[in-house]
C-alpha positions as CSV (number, residue, x, y, z in Angstrom):
1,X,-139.5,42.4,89.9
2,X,-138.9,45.6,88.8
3,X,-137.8,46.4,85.3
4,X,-134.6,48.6,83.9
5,X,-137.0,49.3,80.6
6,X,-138.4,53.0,80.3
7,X,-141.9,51.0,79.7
8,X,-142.7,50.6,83.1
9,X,-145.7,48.3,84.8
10,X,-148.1,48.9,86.8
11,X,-145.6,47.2,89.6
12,X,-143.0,49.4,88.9
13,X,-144.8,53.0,89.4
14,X,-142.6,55.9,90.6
15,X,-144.4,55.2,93.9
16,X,-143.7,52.1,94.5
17,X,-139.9,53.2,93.8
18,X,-140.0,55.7,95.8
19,X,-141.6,53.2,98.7
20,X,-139.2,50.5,97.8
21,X,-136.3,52.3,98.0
22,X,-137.2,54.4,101.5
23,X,-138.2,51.3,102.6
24,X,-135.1,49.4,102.0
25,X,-132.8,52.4,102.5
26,X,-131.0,51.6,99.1
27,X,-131.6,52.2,95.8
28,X,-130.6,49.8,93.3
29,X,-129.5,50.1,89.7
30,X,-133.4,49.1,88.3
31,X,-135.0,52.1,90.6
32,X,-132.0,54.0,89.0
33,X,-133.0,52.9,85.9
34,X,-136.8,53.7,86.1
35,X,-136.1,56.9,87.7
36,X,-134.2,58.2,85.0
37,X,-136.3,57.1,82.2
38,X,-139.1,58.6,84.2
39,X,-137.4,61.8,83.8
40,X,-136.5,61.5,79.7
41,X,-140.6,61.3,79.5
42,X,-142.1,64.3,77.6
43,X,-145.1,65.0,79.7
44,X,-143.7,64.0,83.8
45,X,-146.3,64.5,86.3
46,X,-145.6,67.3,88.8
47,X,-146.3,64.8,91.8
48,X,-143.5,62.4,90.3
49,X,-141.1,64.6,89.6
50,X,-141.2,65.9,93.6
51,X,-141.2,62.3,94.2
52,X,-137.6,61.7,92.1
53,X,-136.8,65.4,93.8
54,X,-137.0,63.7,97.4
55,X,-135.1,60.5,96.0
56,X,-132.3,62.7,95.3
57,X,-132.2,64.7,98.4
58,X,-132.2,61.5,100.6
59,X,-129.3,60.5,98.5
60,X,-127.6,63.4,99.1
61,X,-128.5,63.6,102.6
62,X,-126.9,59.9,103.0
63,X,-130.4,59.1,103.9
64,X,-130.3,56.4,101.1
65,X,-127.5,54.2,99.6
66,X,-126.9,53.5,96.4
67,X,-126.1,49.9,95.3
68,X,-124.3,47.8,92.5
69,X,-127.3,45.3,92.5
């Protein structure tokens, strides 16, 4: 189950965001969440932040919903 903290496990990697949500086609408020405490971090890697980058676009895009749950 994935977490709304910005101390993230091992379950609830950028990745598996980012697979979960194409997956599903929605992104919920915890990936919401997790992506934007991923982004407050100091030291972001350059791979996750063009992972949160192609989040966006798809959102933009209408590629991927957005949801209350």
């Amino acid at each position: 189950m994935m977490s709304s903290s910005s101390h993230h496990s091992p379950s609830t990697s950028l990745p598996d965001v980012y697979f979960q949500v194409w997956e599903s086609g929605t992104m919920t408020l915890s990936a919401r969440a997790i992506l934007q405490a991923s982004l407050l971090e100091e030291k972001l890697k350059e791979a996750d932040r063009a992972l949160i980058d192609r989040l966006l676009y798809a959102v933009r895009q209408g590629l991927v919903s957005l949801t209350s749950a």
